[in-house]
C-alpha positions in Angstrom: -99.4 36.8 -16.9 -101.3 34.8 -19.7 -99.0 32.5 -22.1 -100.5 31.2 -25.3 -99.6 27.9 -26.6 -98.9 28.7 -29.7 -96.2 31.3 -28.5 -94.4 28.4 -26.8 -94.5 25.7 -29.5 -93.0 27.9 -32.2 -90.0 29.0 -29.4 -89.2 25.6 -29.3 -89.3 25.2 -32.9 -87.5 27.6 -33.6 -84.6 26.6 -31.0 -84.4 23.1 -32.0 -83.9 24.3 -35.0 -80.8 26.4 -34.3 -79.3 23.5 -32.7 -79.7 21.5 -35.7 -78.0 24.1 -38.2 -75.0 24.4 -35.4 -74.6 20.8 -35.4 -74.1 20.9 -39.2 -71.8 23.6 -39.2 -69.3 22.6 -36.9 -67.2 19.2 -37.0 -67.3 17.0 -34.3 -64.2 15.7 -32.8 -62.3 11.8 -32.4 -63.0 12.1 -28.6 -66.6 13.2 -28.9 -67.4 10.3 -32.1 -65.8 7.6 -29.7 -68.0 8.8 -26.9 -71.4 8.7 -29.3 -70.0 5.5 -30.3 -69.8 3.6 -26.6 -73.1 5.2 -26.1 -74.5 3.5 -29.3 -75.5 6.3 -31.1 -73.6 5.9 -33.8 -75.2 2.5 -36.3 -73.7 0.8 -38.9 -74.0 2.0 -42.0 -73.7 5.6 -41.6 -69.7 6.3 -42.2 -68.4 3.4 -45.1 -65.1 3.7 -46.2 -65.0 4.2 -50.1 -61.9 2.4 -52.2 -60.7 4.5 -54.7 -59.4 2.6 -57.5 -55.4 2.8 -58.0 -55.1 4.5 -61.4 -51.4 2.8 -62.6 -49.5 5.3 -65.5 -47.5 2.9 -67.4 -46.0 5.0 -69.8 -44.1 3.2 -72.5 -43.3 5.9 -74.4 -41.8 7.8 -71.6 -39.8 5.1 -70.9 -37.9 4.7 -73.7 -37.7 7.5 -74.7 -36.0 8.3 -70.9 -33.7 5.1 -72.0 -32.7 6.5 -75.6 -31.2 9.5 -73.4 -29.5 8.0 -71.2 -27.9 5.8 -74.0 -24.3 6.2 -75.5 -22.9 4.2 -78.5 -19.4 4.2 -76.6 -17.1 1.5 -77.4 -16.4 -1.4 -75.8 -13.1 -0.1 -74.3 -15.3 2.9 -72.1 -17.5 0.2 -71.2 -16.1 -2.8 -69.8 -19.2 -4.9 -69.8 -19.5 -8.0 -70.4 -23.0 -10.3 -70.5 -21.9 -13.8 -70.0 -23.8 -17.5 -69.2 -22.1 -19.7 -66.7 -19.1 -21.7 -68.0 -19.0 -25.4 -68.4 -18.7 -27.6 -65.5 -15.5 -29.6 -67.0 -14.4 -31.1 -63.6 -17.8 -32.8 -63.6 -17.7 -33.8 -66.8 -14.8 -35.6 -66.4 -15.6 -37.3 -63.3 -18.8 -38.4 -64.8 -20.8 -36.9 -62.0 -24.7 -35.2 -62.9 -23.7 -31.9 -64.3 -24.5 -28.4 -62.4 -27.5 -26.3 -63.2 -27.9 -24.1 -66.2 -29.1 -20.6 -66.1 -32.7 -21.2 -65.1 -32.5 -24.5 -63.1 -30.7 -22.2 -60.5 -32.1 -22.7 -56.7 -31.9 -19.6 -55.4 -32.5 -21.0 -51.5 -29.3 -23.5 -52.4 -26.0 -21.5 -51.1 -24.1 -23.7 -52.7 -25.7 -24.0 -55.7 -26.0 -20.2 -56.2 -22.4 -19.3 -54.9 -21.1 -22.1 -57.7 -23.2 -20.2 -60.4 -22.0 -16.7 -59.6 -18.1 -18.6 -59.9 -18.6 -20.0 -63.1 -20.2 -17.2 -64.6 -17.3 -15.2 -63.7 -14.9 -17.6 -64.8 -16.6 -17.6 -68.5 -16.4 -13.4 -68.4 -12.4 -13.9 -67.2 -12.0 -16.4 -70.0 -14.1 -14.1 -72.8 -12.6 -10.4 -70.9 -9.1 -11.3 -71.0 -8.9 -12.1 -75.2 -10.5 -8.8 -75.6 -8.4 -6.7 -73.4 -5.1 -7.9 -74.7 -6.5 -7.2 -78.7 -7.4 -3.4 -77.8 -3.9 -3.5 -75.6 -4.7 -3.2 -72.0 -2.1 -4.6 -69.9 -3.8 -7.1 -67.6 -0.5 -8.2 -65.6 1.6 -5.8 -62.9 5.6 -5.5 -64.4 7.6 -6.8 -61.9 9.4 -3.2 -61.3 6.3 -2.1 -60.3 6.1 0.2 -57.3 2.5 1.1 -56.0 1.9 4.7 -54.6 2.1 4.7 -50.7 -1.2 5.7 -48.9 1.2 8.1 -46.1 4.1 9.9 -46.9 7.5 8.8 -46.4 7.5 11.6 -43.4 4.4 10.1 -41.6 6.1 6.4 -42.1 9.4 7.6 -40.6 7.3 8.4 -37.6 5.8 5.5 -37.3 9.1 3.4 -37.7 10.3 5.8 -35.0 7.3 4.8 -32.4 7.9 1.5 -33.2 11.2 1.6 -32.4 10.8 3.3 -28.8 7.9 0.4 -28.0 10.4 -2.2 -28.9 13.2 -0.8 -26.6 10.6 -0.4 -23.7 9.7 -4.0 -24.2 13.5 -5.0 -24.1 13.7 -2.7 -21.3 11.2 -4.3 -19.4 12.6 -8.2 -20.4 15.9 -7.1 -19.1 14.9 -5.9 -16.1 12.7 -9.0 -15.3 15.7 -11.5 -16.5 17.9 -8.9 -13.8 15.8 -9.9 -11.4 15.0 -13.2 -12.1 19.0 -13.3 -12.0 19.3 -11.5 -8.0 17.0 -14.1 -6.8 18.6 -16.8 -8.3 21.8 -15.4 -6.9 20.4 -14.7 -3.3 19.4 -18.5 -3.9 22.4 -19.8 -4.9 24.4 -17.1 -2.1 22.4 -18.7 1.0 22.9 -22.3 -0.6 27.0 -21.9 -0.2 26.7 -20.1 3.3 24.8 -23.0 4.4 27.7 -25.7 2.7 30.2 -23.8 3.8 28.4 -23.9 7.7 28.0 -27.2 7.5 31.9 -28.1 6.2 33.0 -25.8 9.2 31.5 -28.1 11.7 32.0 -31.1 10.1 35.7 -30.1 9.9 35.6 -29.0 13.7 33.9 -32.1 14.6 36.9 -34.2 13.0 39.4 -31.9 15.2 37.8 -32.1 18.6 37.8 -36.3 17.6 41.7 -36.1 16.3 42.1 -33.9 19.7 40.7 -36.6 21.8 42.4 -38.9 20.0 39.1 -41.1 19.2 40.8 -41.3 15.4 44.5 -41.0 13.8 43.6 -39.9 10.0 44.0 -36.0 9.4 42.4 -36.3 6.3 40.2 -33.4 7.5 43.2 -30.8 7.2 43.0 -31.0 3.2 40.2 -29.2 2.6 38.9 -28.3 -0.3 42.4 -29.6 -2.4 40.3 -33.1 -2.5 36.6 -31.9 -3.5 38.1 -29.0 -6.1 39.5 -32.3 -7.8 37.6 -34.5 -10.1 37.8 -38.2 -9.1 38.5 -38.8 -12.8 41.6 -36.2 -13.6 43.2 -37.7 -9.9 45.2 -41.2 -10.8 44.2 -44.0 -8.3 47.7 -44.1 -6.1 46.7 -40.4 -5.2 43.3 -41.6 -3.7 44.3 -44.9 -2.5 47.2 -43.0 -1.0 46.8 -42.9 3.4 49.4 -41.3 5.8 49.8 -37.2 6.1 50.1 -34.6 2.9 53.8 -33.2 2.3 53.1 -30.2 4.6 52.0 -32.1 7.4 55.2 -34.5 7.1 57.3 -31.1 6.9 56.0 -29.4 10.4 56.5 -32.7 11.8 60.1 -33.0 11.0 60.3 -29.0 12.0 58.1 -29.2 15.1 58.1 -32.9 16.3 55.3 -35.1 16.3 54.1 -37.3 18.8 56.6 -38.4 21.9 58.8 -36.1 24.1 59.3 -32.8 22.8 60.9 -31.1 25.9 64.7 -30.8 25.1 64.7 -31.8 21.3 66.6 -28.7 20.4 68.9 -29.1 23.1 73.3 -28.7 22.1 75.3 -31.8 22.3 78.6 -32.2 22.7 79.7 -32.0 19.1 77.0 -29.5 17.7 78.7 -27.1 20.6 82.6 -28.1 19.4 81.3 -27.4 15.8 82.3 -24.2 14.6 81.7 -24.7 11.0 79.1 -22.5 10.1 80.3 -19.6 12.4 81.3 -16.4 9.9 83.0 -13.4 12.1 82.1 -10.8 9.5 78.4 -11.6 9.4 78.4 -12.0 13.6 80.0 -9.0 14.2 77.9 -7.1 11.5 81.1 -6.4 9.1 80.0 -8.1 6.4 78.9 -7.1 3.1 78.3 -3.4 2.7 78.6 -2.0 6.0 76.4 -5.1 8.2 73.1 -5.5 8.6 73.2 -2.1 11.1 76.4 -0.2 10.1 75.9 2.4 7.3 79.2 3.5 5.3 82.2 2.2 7.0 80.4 -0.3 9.5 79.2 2.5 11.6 76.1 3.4 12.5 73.7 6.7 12.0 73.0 8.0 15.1 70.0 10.2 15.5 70.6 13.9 17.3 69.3 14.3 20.6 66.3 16.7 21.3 68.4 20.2 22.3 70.5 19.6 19.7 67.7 19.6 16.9 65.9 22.7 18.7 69.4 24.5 18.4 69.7 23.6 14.5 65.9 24.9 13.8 66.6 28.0 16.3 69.7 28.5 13.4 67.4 27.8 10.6 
């Protein structure tokens, strides 16, 4: 099969061609610009970014006239505005010191400077406002029966008062019950303390007997107890403590009982307690005196129980 030159040059004419015009027609993409890009076949020069220039409307007209409408000649009452310069600095004035800033030597990085500026500027409105208010007759102090509205109802602050109410009775509550048992320790405390005195007084007390016993002392000063510490040295006169020898109780038994020596025989008769008669009453021996003895009933005689048949025979009758 015979090919002729010509044949094949215009073929690839023709093709090269077609890729050309598809090229132009369609839009290549960011990936496949960044990839001609690394691969250098993009150059400078070929895409240049064009500045528009900003076109800026300044419409005076427009402005205005937008001003003009929203404009109202409303008096000074509706308005409330006021266009004040600072007031004077008298405190520095007096003192003689450099007086502040004026309106345009303000520096607005100085706090203090600027916070001082915004004061006095108010303070010159205040002083020009307040003339102005009381001519047109706007009250500019509160009468002192003056009751402001309440934000919540009087319902919503009765429940409130309520709630607080209940949280201050659970905190006294709680108090109480802490102070109660602050109060049972203390009183456990103070409950072993007088067990253990009261221990210790016992055998101290025993002590002194089984040495009074053995007769290693004479004093029984042990046997008054707590009569001498329930006394306060200072309401007890000095004979009373300076006093020595036994207590009125002990000198009693000891006449009664005897103390010391031979007891044996002490209450024996003699010859004229036996012949004395004296005290001898026949009425009160016999049990005839008073009304009926000390065992006689009516008439001195005595009530003498039934025996057992005889009770069976009167509840047999019964």
């Amino acid at each position: 099969m015979i090919i002729d030159s010509r044949t094949m040059e215009s073929a690839e004419e023709e093709s090269l061609l077609g890729q050309d015009s598809e090229e132009e027609d369609s839009e290549l993409s960011d990936d496949e610009l960044q990839e001609a890009f690394t691969k250098g076949f993009l150059k400078p020069g070929m895409n240049v970014l064009v500045d528009k220039p900003k076109k800026c409307v300044n419409n005076v007209e427009g402005l205005k006239q937008c001003l003009a409408d929203f404009r109202k000649d409303l008096p000074w009452v509706e308005r409330l505005d006021m266009t004040n310069l600072p007031a004077e600095d008298v405190l520095s004035q007096a003192e003689g010191k450099v007086p502040s800033a004026k309106n345009g030597d303000v520096n607005a990085d100085d706090d203090f400077q600027r916070e001082m500026f915004f004061y006095r500027q108010a303070q010159a409105t205040v002083l020009e406002a307040l003339p102005l208010l009381s001519k047109h007759g706007i009250a500019t102090k509160r009468p002192d029966d003056y009751f402001a509205e309440m934000a919540k109802s009087d319902q919503q602050m009765q429940k409130i008062r309520k709630k607080l109410i209940s949280k201050q009775m659970i905190l006294e509550k709680s108090e109480k019950a802490k102070k109660l048992r602050e109060q049972r320790k203390f009183g456990k405390k103070v409950q072993i303390e007088v067990i253990q005195k009261r221990q210790k007084e016992k055998k101290a007390m025993m002590s002194a007997v089984k040495k009074y016993q053995k007769g290693m002392t004479d004093k029984l000063d042990f046997l008054e107890g707590d009569q001498k510490k329930g006394k306060d040295s200072s309401q007890v006169p000095n004979k009373a403590i300076n006093k020595k020898g036994p207590n009125a109780k002990r000198k009693y038994k000891d006449q009664k009982f005897g103390f010391g020596g031979k007891k044996s025989g002490k209450k024996w008769n003699t010859k004229e307690s036996h012949n004395d008669v004296s005290s001898f009453r026949a009425k009160v021996a016999h049990g005839k005196g008073g009304k009926g003895g000390k065992k006689g009933g009516k008439g001195g005689k005595q009530n003498k129980r039934p025996g057992k048949s005889v009770r069976k025979k009167m509840k047999s009758r019964s």
